[in-house]
C-alpha positions in Angstrom: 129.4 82.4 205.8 128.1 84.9 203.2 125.9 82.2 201.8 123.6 82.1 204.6 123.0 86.1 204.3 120.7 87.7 201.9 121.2 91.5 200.8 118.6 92.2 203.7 120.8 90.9 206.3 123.8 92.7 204.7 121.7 96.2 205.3 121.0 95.2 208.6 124.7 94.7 209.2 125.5 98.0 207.8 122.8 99.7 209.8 124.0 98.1 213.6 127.8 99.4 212.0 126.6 102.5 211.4 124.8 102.8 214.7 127.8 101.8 217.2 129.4 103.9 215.3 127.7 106.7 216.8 128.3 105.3 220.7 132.1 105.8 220.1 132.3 108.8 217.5 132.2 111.0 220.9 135.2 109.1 222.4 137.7 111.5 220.8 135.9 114.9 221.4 135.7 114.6 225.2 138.6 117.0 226.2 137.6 119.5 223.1 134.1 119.3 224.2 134.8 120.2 227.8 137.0 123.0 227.0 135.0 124.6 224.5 131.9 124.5 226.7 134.3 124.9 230.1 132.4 121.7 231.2 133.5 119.3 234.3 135.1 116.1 233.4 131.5 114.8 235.4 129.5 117.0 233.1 131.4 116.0 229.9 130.4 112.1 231.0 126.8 113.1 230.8 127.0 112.9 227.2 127.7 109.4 227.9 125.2 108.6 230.8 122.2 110.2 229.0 122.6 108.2 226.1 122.8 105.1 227.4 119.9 105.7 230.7 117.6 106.4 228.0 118.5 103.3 225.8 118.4 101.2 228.6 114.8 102.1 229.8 113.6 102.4 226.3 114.9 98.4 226.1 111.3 97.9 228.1 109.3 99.2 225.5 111.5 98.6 221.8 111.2 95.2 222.3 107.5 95.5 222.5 106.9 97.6 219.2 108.9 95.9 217.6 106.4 93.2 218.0 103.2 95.4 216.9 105.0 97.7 214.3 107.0 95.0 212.9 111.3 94.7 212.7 111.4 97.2 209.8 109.4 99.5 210.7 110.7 99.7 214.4 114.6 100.0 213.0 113.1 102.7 210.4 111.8 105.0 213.6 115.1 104.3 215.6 117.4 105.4 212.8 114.9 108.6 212.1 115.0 109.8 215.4 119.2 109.2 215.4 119.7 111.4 211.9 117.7 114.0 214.1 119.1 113.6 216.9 122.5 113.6 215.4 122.3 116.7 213.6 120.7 118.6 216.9 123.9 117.3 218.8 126.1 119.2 216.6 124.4 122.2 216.6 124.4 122.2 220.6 124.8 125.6 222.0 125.4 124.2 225.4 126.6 121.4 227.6 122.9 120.7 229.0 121.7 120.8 225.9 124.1 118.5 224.2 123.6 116.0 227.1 119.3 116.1 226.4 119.9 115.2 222.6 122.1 112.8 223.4 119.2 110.6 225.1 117.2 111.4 222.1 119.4 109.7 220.5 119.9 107.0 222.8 116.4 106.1 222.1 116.6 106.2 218.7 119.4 103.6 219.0 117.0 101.4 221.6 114.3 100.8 218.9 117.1 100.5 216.3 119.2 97.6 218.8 116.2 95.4 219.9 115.8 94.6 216.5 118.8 94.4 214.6 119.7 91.3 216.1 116.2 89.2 215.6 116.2 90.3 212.1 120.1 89.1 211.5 118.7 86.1 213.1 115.8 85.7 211.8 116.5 86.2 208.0 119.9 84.4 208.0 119.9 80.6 206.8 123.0 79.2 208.6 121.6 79.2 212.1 122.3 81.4 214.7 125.9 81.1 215.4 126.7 82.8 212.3 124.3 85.3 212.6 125.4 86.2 215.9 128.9 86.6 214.6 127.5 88.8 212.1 126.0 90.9 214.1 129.2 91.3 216.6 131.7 91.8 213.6 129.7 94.8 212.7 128.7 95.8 216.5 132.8 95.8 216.7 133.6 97.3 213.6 131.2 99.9 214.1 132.6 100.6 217.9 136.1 100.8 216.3 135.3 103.5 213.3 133.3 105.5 215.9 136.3 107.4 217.4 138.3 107.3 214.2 135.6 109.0 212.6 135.5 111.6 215.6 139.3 111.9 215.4 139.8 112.9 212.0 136.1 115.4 211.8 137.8 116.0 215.5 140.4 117.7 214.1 138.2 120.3 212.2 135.7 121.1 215.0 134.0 118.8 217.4 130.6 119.6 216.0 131.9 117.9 212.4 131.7 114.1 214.0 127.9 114.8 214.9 126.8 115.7 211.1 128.8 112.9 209.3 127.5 110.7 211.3 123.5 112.1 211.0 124.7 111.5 207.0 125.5 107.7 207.7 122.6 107.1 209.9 120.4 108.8 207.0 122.2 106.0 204.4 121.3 103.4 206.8 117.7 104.5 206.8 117.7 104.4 203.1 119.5 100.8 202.5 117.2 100.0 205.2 113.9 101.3 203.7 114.7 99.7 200.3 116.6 96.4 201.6 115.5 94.7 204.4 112.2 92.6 204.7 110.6 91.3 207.7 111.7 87.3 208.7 109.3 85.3 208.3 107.0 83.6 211.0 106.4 87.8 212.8 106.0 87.2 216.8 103.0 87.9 218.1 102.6 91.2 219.9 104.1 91.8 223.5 103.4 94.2 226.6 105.8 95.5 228.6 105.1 93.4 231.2 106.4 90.8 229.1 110.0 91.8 230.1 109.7 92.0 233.0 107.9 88.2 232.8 111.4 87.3 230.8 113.6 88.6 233.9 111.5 86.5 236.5 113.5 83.5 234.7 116.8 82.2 236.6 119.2 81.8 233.7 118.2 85.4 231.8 117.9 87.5 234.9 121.4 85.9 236.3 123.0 86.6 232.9 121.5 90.1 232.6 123.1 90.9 235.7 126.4 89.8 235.2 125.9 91.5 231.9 125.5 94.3 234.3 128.6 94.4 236.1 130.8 93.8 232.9 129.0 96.7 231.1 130.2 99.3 233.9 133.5 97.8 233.3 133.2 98.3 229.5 131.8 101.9 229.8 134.7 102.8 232.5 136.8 101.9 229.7 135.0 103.3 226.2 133.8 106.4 228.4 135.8 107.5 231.0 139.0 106.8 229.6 140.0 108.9 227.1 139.7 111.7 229.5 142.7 109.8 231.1 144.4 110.3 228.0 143.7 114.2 227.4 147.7 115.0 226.6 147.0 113.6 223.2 145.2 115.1 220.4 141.9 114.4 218.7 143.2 112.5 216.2 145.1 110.1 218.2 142.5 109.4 220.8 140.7 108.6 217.5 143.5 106.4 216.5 143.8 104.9 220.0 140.4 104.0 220.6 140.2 102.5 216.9 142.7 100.3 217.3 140.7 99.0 221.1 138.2 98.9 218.5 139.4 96.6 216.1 140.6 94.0 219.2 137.0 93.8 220.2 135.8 92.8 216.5 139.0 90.9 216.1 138.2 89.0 219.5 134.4 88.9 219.1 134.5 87.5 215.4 137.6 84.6 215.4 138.9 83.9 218.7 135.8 83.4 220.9 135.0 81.2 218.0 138.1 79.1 218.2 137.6 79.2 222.8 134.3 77.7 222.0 135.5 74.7 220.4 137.8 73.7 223.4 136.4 75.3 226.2 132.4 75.6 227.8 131.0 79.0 227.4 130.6 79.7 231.2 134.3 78.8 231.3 135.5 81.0 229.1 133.8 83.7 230.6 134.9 83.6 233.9 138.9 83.2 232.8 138.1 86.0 230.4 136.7 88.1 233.2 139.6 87.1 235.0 142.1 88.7 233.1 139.7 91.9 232.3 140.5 92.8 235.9 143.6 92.5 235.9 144.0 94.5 233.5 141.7 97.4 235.4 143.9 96.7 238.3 146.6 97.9 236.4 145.0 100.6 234.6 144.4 101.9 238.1 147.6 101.1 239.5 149.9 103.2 236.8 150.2 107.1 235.8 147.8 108.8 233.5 150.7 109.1 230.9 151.6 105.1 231.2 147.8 103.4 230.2 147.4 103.9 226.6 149.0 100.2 225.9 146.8 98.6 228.7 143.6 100.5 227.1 143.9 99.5 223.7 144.9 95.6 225.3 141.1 95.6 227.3 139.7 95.6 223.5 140.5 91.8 223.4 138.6 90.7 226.4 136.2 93.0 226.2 135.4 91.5 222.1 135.3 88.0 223.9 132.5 89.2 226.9 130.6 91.0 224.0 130.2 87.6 222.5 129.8 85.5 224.8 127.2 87.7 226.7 125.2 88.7 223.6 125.0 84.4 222.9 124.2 83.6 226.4 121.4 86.1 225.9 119.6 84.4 222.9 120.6 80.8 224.1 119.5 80.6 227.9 116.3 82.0 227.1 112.8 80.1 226.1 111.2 83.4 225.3 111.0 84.9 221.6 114.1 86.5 220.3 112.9 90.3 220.8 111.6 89.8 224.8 115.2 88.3 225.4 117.2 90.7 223.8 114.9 93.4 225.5 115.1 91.7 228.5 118.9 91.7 229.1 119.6 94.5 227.4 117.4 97.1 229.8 120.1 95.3 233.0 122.5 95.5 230.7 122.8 99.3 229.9 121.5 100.2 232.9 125.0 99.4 234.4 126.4 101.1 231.6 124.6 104.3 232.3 125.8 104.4 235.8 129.6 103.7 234.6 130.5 107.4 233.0 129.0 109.8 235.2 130.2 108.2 238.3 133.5 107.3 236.9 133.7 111.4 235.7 132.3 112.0 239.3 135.1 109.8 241.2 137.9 110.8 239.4 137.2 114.3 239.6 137.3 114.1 243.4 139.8 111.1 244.2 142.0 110.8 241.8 141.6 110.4 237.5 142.5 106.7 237.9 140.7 105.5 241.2 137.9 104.3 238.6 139.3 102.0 237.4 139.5 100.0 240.6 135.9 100.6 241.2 135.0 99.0 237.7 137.8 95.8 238.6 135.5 95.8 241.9 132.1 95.6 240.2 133.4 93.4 237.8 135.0 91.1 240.5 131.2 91.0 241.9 129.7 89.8 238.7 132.4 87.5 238.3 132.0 85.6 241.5 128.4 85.6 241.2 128.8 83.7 237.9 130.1 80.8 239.8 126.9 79.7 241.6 124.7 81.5 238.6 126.4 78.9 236.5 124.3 75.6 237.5 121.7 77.3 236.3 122.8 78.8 233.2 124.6 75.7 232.2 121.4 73.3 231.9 119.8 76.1 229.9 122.4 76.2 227.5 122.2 72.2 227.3 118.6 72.7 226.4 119.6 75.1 223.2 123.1 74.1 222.4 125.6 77.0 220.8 125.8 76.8 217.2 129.6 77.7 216.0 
């Protein structure tokens, strides 16, 4: 595999690392946060919801400068506005105001995300299975040093996590800056409207919404959970949440590999959604004290739907690389915007595991909508077959 990448697409990997690093780094500092700023588990979530409601509508418009500014210069304004962003979130005087630089940075990771992936892609010379892999071992990575990171600066203060990673975000920009290079054959420029063309298409909008309904179920779990799990320290929330972490790259990287080779895509992902709810089921189903085991398991299926979703989205589409990806990912984290606050909302008033049924219920909807989605999604694969 390392043949086929270039020091550009290297950079690039260490830049997406760097930046889903920064999703989970506040995974850890949930309970310190809301009790040094006497914050509502609902208003704690926010940190969460901003974020990722301001990535997802950004998704309408990174796609399309990514087009008139170029790859490089698109990834270099994302990760600039996250190194501020970054550094404002840890010098936060207030819950509010924690919560409004967190969308700052949510659209700093927007223009960095739309492009990461086509420039993987487009600048790796083994196709795009590979690339894609790539780009989800670092995506998973990235996801599992997050709360590790937050953790261990956790333990010091919880305004530590925020700096160091401003500092890694200001590396990226750097190995960036003097790395990467834009693929060849540029697309031409897009409108916003573009997108919105892209989701008028059966097999992308279908898979965007599934995509949907699995990301609620993926934020319940990165988001909402460790609030479930406030009897334990910083340090091993950081611990816990690294080791879901390194289940999603593990699963992500080698085994959806090896379930592609004897099993259809579609396939795949509806048994693997299958046993995702189960696991929700029982995540709502047990104490507080009993779901650490069960949270760390979700990594695995939730490293195989990462996959297969991200694929889906490059494969089923006839559009160019950045509409698609801008395409599903504004459904995409749109569902994961709604997942934290609600879920902090919910549990505050019914119970701290009730949403964790809710998620197996919106996931249960997307799953059964992928049955009849599937005759349309399959002949769109058959057109632009997976490369593994």
């Amino acid at each position: 595999m390392p043949k086929h990448f270039p020091s550009a697409v290297w950079a690039t990997a260490f830049a997406t690392f760097v930046a889903f690093m920064g999703i989970g780094v506040v995974d850890p500092l949930l309970p310190l946060i809301g009790k040094a700023m006497g914050a509502t588990h609902a208003e704690v979530e926010w940190l969460f919801t901003s974020y990722i409601a301001v990535m997802s509508l950004a998704m309408l418009v990174s796609g399309v400068v990514g087009t008139r500014l170029g790859g490089k210069k698109t990834m270099l304004l994302g990760l600039g506005f996250v190194v501020v962003f970054a550094t404002l979130s840890g010098a936060s005087p207030s819950i509010g105001f924690l919560a409004v630089v967190r969308g700052g940075w949510g659209l700093g990771n927007a223009f960095f995300t739309s492009t990461a992936l086509s420039i993987i892609v487009g600048l790796s010379a083994g196709g795009m299975g590979p690339a894609i892999t790539l780009y989800e071992a670092a995506l998973g990575l990235g996801i599992a040093t997050g709360p590790l990171l937050g953790g261990l600066l956790g333990s010091f203060s919880w305004r530590d996590p925020f700096f160091g990673t401003a500092a890694l975000m200001a590396i990226g920009f750097v190995a960036t800056l003097t790395l990467i290079r834009e693929p060849p054959g540029r697309e031409q420029p897009r409108t916003a409207r573009d997108i919105f063309r892209a989701l008028g298409n059966k097999p992308v909008l279908f898979n965007a919404l599934i995509g949907l309904s699995y990301s609620y179920a993926f934020f319940t779990i990165l988001a909402y959970s460790p609030l479930t799990l406030a009897h334990l320290s910083a340090l091993s929330l950081g611990f816990t949440y690294f080791a879901w972490g390194l289940l999603v790259a593990f699963a992500s990287v080698i085994v959806v590999n090896w379930l592609l080779r004897v099993m259809h895509p579609v396939t795949v992902l509806n048994i693997n959604l299958g046993f995702l709810t189960v696991l929700l089921i029982l995540l709502g189903v047990l104490p507080s004290n009993d779901l650490l085991i069960l949270i760390v398991l979700t990594g695995f299926f939730c490293g195989i739907s990462n996959a297969l979703f991200t694929t889906l989205a490059m494969e089923v589409s006839p559009f160019p690389r950045s509409i698609s990806s801008g395409a599903y990912n504004f459904l995409r984290w749109s569902g994961a915007a709604v997942a934290p606050a609600l879920s902090g909302w919910i549990g505050q008033r019914t119970g701290v595991t009730v949403p964790f049924f809710v998620a197996a219920g919106v996931l249960i909807a997307g799953t059964l909508a992928l049955l009849p989605a599937a005759r349309v999604i399959r002949p769109a694969l058959a057109q632009n077959e997976i490369s593994h």
